[in-house]
TIRO-2110 file (N, C-alpha, C; in Angstrom, 1 decimal):
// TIRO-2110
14.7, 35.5, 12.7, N, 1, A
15.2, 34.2, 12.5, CA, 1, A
14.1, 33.2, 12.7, C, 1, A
13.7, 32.2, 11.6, N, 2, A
12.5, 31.4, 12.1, CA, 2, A
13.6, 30.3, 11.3, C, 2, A
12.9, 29.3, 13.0, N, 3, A
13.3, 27.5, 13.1, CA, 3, A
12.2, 27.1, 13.4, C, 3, A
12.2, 26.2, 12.9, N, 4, A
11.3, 24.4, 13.0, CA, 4, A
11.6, 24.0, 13.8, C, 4, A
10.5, 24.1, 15.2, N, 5, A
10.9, 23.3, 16.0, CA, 5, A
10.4, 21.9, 16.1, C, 5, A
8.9, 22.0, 15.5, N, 6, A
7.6, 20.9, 15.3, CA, 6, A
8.4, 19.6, 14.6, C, 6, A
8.0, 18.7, 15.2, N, 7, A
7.9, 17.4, 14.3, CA, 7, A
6.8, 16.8, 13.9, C, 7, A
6.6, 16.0, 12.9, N, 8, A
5.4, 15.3, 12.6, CA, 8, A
5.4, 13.8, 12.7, C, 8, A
4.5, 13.2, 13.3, N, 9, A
4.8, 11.4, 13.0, CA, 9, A
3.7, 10.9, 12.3, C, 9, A
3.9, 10.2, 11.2, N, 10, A
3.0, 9.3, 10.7, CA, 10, A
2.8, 7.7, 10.4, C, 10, A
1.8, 7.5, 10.3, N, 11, A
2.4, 6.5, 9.7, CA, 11, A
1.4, 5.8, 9.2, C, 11, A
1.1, 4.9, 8.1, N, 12, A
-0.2, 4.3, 7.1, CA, 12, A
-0.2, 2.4, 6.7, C, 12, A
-0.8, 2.5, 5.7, N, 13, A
-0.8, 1.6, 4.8, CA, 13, A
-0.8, 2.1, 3.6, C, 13, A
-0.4, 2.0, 2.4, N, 14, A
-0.2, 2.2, 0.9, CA, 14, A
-0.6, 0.4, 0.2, C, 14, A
-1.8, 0.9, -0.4, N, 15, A
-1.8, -0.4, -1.1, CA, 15, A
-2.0, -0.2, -2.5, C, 15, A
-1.5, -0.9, -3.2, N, 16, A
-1.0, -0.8, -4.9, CA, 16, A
-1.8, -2.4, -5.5, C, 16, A
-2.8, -2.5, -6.4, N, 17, A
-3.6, -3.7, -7.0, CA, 17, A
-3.4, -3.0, -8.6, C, 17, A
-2.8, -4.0, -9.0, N, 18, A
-2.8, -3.9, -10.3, CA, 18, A
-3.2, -5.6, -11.5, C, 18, A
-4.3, -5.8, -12.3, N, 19, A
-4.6, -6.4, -12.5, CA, 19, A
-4.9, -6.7, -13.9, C, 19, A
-4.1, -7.5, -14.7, N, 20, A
-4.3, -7.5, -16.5, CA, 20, A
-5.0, -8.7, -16.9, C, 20, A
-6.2, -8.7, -17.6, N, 21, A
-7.5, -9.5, -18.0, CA, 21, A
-6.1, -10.0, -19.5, C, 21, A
-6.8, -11.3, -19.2, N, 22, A
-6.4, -11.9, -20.8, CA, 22, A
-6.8, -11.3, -22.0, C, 22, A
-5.8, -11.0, -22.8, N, 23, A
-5.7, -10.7, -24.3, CA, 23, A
-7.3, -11.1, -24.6, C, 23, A
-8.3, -10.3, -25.5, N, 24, A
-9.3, -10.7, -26.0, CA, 24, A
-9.7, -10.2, -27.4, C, 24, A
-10.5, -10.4, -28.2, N, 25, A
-10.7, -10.0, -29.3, CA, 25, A
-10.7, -8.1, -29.3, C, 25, A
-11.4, -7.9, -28.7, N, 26, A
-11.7, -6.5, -28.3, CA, 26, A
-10.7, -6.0, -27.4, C, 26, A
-9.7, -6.3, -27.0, N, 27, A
-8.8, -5.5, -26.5, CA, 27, A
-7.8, -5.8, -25.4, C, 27, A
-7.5, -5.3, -24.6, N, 28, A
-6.4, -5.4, -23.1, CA, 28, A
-7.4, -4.7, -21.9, C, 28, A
-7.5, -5.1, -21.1, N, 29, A
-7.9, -4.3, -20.3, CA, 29, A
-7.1, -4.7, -19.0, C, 29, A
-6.7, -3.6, -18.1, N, 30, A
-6.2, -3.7, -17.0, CA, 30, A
-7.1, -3.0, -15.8, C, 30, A
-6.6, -3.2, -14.6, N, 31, A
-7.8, -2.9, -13.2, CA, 31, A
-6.5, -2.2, -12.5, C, 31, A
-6.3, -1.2, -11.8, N, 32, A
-5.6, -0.7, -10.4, CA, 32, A
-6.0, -0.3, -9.5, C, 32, A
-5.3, -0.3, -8.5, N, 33, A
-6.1, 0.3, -7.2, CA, 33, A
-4.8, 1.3, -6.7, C, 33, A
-5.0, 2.0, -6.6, N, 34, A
-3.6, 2.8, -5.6, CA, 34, A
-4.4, 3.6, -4.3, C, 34, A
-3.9, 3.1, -3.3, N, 35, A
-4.7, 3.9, -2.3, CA, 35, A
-3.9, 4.0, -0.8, C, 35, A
-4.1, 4.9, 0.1, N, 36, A
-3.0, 5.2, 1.2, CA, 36, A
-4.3, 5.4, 2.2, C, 36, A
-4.3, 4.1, 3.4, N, 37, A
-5.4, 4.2, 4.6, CA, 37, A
-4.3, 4.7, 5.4, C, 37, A
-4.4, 6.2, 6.2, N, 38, A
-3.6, 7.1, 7.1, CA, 38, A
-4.2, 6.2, 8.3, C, 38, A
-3.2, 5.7, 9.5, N, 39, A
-3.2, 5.2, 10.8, CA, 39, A
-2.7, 6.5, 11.7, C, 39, A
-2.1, 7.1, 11.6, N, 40, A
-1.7, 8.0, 12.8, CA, 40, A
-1.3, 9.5, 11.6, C, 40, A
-1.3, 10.8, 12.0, N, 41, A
-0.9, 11.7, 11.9, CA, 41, A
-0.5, 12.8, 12.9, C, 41, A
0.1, 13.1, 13.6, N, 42, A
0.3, 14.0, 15.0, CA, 42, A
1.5, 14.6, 14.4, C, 42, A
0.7, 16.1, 14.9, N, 43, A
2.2, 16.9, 14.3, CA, 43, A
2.3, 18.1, 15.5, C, 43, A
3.5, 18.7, 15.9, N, 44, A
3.2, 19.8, 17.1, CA, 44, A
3.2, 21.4, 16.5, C, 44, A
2.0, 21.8, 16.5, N, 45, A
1.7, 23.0, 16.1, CA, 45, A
2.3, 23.8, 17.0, C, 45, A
3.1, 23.6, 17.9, N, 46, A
3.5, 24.8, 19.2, CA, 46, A
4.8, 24.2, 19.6, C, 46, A
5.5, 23.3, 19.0, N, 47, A
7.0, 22.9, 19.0, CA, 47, A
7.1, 22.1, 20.1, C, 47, A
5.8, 21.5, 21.0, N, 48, A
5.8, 20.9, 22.5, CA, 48, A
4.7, 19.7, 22.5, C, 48, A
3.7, 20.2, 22.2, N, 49, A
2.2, 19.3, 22.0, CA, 49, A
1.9, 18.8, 20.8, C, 49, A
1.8, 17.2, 20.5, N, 50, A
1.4, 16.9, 19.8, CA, 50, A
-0.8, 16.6, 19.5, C, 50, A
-0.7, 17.3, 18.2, N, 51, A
-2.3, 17.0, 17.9, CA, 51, A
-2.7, 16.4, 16.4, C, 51, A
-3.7, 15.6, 16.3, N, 52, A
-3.7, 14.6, 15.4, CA, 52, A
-4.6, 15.4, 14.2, C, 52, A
-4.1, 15.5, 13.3, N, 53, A
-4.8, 16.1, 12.1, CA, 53, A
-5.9, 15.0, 11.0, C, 53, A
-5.1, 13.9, 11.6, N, 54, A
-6.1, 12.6, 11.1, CA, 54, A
-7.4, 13.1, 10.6, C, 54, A
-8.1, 13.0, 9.8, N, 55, A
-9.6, 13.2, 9.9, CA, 55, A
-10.2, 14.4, 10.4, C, 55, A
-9.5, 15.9, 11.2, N, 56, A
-10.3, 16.8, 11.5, CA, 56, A
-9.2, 17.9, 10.9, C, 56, A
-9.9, 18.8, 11.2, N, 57, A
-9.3, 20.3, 11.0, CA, 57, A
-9.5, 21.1, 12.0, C, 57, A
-9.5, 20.9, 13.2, N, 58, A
-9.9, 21.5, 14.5, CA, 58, A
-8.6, 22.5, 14.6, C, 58, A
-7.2, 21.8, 14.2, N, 59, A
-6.0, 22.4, 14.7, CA, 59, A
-5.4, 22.6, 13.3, C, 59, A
-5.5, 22.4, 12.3, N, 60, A
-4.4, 22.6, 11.1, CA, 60, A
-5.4, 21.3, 9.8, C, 60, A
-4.4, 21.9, 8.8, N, 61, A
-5.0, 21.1, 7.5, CA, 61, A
-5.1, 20.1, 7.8, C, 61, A
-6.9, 19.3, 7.5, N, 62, A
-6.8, 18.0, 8.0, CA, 62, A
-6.3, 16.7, 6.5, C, 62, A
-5.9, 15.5, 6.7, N, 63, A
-5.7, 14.3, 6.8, CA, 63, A
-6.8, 13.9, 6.2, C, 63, A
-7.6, 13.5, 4.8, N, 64, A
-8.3, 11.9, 4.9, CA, 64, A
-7.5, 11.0, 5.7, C, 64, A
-8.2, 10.1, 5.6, N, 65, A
-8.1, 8.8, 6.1, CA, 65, A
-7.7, 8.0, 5.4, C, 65, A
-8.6, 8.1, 4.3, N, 66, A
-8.4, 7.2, 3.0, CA, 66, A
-8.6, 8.0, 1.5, C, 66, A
-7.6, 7.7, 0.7, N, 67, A
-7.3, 8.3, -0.5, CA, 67, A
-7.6, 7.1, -1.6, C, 67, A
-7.7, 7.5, -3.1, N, 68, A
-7.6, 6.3, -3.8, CA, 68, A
-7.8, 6.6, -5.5, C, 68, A
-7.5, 5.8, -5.6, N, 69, A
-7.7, 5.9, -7.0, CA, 69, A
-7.5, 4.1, -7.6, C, 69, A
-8.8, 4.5, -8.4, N, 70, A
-9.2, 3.2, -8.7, CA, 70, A
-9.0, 3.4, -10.4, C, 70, A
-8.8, 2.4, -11.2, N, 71, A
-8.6, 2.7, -12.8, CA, 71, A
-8.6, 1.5, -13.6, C, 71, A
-9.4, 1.8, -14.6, N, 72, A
-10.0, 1.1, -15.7, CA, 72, A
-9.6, 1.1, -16.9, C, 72, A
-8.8, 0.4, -17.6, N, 73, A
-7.9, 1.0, -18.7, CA, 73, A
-7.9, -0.1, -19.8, C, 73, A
-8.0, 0.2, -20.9, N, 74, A
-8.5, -0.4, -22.2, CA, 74, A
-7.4, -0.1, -23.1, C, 74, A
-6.8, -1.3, -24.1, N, 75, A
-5.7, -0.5, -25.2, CA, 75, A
-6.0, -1.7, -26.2, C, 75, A
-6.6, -1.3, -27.1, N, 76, A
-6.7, -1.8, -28.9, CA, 76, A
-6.0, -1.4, -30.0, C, 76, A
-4.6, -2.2, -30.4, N, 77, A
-3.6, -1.6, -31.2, CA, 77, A
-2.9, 0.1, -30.8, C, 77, A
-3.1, 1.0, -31.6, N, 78, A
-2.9, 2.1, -31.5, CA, 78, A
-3.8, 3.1, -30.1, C, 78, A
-5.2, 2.6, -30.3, N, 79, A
-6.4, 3.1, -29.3, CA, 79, A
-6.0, 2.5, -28.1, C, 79, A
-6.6, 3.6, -26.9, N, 80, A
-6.7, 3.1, -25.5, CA, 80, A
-7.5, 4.5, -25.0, C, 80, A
-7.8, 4.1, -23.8, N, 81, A
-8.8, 4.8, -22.8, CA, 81, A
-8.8, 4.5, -21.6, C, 81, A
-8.9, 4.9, -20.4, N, 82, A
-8.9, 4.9, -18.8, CA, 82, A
-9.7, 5.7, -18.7, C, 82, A
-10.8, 5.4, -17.8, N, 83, A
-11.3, 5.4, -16.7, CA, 83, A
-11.1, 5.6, -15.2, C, 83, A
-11.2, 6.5, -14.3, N, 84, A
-10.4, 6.8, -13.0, CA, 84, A
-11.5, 7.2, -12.3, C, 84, A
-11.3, 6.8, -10.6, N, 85, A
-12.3, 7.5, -10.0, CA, 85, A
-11.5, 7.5, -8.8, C, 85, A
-11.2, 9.0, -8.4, N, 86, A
-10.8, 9.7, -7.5, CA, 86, A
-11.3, 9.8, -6.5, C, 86, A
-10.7, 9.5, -5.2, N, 87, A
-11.4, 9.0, -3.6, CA, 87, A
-10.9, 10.0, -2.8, C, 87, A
-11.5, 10.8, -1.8, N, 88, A
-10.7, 11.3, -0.6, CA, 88, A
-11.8, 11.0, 0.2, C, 88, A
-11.5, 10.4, 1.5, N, 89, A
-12.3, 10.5, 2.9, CA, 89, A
-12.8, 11.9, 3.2, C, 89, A
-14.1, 12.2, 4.3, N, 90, A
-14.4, 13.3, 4.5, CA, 90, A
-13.6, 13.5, 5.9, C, 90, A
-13.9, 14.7, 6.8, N, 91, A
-13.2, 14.9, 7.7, CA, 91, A
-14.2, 16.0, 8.5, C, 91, A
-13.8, 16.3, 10.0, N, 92, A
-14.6, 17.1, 10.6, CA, 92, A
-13.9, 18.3, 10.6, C, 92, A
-14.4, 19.8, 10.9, N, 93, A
-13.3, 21.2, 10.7, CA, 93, A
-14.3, 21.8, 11.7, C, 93, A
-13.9, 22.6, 13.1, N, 94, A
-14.4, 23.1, 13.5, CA, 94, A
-14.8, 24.6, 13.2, C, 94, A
-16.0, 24.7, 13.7, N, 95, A
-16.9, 26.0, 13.2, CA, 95, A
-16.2, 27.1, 13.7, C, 95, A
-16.0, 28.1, 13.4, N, 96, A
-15.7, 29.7, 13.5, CA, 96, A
-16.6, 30.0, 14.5, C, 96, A
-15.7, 30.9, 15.1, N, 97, A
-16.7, 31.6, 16.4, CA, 97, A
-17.7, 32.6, 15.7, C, 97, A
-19.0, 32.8, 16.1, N, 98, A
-19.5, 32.7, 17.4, CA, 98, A
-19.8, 31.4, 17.7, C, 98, A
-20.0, 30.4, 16.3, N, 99, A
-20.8, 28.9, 16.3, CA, 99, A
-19.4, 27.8, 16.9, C, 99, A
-20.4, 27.0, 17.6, N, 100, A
-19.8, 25.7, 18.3, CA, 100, A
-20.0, 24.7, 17.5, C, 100, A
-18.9, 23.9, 18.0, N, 101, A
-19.3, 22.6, 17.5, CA, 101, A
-18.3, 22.4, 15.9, C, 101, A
-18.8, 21.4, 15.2, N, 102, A
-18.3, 20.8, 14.4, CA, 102, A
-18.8, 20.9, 13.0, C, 102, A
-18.1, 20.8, 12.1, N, 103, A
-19.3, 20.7, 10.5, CA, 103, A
-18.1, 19.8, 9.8, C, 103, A
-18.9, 18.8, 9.4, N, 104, A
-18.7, 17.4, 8.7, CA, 104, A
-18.7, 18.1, 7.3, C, 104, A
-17.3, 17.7, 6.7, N, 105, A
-17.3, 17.9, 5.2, CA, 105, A
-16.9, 16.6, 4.6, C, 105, A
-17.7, 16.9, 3.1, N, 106, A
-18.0, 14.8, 2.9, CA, 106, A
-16.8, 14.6, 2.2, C, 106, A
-16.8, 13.3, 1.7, N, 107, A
-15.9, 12.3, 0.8, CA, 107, A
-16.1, 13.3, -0.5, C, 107, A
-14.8, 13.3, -1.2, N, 108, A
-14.7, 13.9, -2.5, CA, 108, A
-14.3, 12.7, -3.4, C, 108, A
-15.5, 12.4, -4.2, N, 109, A
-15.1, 11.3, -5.0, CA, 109, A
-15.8, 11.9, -6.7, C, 109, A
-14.8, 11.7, -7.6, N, 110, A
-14.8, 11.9, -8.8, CA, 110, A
-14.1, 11.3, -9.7, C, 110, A
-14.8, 11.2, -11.1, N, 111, A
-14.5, 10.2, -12.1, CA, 111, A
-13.8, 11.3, -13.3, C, 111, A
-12.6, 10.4, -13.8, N, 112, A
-11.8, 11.4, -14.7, CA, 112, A
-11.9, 10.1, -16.2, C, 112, A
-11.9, 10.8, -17.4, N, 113, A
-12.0, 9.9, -18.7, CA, 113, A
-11.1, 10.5, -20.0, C, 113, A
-10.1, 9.2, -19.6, N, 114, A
-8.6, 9.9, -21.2, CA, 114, A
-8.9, 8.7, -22.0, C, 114, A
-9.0, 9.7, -23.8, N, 115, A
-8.9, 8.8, -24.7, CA, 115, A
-7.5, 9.2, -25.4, C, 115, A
-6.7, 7.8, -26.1, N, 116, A
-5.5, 8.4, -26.1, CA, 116, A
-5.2, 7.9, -28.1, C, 116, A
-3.9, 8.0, -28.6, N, 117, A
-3.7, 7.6, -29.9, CA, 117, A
-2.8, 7.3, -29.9, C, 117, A
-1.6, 6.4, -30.2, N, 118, A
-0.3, 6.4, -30.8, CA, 118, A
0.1, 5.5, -31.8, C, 118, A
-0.8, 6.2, -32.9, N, 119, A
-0.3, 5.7, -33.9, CA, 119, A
-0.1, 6.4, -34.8, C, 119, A
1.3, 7.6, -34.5, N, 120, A
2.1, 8.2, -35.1, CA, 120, A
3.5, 8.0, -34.3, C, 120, A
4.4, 7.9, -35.2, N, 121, A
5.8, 7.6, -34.8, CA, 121, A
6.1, 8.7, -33.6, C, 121, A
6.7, 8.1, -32.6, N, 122, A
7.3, 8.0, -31.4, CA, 122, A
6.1, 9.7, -30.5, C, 122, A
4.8, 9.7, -31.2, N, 123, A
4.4, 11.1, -30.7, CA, 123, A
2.6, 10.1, -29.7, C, 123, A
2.1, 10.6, -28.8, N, 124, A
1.0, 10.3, -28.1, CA, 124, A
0.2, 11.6, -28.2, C, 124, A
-1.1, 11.1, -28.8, N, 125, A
-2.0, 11.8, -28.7, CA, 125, A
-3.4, 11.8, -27.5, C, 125, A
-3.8, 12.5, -26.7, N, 126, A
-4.6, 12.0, -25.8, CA, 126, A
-5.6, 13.5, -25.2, C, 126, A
-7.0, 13.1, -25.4, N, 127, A
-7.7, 13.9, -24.9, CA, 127, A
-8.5, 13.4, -24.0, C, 127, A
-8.7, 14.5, -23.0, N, 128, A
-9.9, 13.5, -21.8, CA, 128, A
-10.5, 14.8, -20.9, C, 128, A
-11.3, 14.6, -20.0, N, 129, A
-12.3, 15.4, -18.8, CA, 129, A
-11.7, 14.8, -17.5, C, 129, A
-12.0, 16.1, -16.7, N, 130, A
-11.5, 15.6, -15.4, CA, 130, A
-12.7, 15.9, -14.7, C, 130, A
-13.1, 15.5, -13.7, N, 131, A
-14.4, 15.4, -13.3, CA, 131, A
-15.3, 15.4, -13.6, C, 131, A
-15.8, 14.0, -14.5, N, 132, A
-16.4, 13.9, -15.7, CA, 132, A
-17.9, 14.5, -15.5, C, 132, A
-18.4, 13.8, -14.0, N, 133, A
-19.8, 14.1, -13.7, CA, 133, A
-20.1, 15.5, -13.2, C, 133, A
-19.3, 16.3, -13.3, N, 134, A
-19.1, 18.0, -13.1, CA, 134, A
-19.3, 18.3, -11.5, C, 134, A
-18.8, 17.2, -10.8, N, 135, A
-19.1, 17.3, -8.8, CA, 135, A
-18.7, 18.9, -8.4, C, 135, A
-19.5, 19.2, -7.7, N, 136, A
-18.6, 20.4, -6.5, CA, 136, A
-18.0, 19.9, -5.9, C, 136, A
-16.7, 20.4, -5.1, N, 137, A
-16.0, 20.2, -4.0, CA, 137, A
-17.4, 20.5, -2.7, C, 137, A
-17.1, 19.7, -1.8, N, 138, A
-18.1, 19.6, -0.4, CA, 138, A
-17.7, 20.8, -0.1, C, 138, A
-18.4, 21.6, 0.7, N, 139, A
-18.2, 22.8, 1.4, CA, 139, A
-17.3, 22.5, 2.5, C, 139, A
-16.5, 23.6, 2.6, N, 140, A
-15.5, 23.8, 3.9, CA, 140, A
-15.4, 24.5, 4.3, C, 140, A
-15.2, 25.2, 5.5, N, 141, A
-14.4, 26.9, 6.5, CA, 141, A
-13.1, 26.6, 5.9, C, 141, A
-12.3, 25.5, 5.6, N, 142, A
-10.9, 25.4, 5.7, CA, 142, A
-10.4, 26.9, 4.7, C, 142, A
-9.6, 27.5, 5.3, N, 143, A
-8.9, 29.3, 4.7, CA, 143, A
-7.6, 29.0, 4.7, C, 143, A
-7.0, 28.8, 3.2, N, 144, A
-6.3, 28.6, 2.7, CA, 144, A
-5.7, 29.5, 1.6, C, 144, A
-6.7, 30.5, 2.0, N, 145, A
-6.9, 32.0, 0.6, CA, 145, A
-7.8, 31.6, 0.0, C, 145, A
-8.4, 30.6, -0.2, N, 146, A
-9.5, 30.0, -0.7, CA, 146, A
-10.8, 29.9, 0.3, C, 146, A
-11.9, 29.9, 0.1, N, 147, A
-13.1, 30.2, 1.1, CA, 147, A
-14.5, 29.4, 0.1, C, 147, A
-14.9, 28.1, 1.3, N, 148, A
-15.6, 27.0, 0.3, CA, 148, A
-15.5, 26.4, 0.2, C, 148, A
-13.9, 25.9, -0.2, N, 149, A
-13.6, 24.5, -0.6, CA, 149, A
-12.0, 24.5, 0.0, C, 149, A
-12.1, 23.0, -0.2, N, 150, A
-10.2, 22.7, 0.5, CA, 150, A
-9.8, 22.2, -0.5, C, 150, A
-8.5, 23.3, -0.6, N, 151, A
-7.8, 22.9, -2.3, CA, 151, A
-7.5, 22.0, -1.6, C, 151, A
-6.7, 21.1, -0.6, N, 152, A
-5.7, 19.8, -0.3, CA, 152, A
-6.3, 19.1, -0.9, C, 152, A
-7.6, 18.8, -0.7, N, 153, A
-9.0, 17.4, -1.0, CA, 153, A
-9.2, 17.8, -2.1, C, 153, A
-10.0, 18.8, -2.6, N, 154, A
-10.5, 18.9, -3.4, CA, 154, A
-10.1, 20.3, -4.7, C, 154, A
-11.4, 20.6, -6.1, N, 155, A
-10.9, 21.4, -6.6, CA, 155, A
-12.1, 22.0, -7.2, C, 155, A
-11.8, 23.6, -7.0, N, 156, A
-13.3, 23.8, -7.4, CA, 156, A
-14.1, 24.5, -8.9, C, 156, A
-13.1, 23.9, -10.1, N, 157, A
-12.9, 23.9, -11.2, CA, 157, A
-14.2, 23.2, -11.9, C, 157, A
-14.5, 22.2, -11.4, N, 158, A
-15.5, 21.3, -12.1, CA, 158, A
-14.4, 20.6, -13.2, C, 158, A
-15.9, 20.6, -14.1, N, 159, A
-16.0, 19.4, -15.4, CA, 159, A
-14.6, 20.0, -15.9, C, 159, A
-13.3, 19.8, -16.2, N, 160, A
-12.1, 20.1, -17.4, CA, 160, A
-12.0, 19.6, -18.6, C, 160, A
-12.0, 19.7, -19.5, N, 161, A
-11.7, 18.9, -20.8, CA, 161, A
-10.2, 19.6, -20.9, C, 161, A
-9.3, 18.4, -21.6, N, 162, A
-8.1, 19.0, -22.2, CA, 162, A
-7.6, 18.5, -22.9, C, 162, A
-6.8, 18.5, -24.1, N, 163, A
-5.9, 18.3, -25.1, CA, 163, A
-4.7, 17.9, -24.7, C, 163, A
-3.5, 17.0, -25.3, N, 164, A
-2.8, 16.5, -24.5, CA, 164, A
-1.8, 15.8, -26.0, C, 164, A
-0.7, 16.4, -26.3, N, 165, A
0.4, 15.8, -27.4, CA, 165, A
1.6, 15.8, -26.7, C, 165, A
1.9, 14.6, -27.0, N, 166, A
3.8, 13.8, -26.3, CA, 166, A
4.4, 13.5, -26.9, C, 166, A
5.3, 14.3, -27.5, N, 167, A
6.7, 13.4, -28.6, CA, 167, A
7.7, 13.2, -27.6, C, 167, A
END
């Protein structure tokens, strides 16, 4: 018989910026910001004690701090394009025994680029790259079945190109 005894409390800021430039010869362009700054995370890994996952991985999957996504987006008649750059804060994970101490894994930040079409009746055409500059994920211990990288934050795929039709 397995029960939940753990609770978790959290709690943040979420901020949403969205911003449309005047109509211009060349096009539309809009600005967004979508981003979540984590203030508290505590969750009880033993159904009794609470411990803050905020920013480390000493006790369980850690928490950025700050997440985000920022986006750049252009639309000329039928044509458009975005621009995105993908934010995670870094965080501390403690070292495996025999080693002490701590190992700092950095900020995962990456740029994603969709070109899109719709100018065919009611269908979207759109191809684009996902981590356009081809980044590694920062090294991690975090063991998730994965060893190297932390799928939560990161991915260790690289550069993607894909294809992309919507009726």
């Amino acid at each position: 018989l397995l029960i939940n005894l753990g609770t978790t409390q959290t709690s943040g800021i979420d901020v949403s910026f969205n911003w449309n430039a005047p109509t211009t010869e060349v096009g539309n362009f809009r600005v967004g910001l979508q981003g979540t700054y984590v203030l508290q995370f505590d969750t009880q890994i033993d159904g009794v004690n609470y411990v803050s996952l905020l920013g480390d991985a000493a006790d369980g999957a850690p928490v950025p701090r700050w997440r985000s996504a920022l986006t750049v987006d252009w639309t000329l008649g039928s044509w458009g394009a975005t621009l995105a750059h993908i934010y995670a804060s870094g965080y501390d994970e403690k070292l495996r025994v025999p080693a002490v101490g701590t190992h700092d894994v950095g900020a995962v930040s990456t740029w994603d680029l969709q070109v899109r079409y719709t100018g065919f009746a009611d269908w979207q055409i759109a191809a684009g790259i996902r981590n356009l500059l081809d980044e590694e994920p920062p090294f991690s211990l975090t063991s998730n079945f994965q060893f190297g990288f932390n799928p939560v934050v990161a991915s260790p795929l690289g550069r993607v190109f894909y294809l992309r039709a919507t009726y």
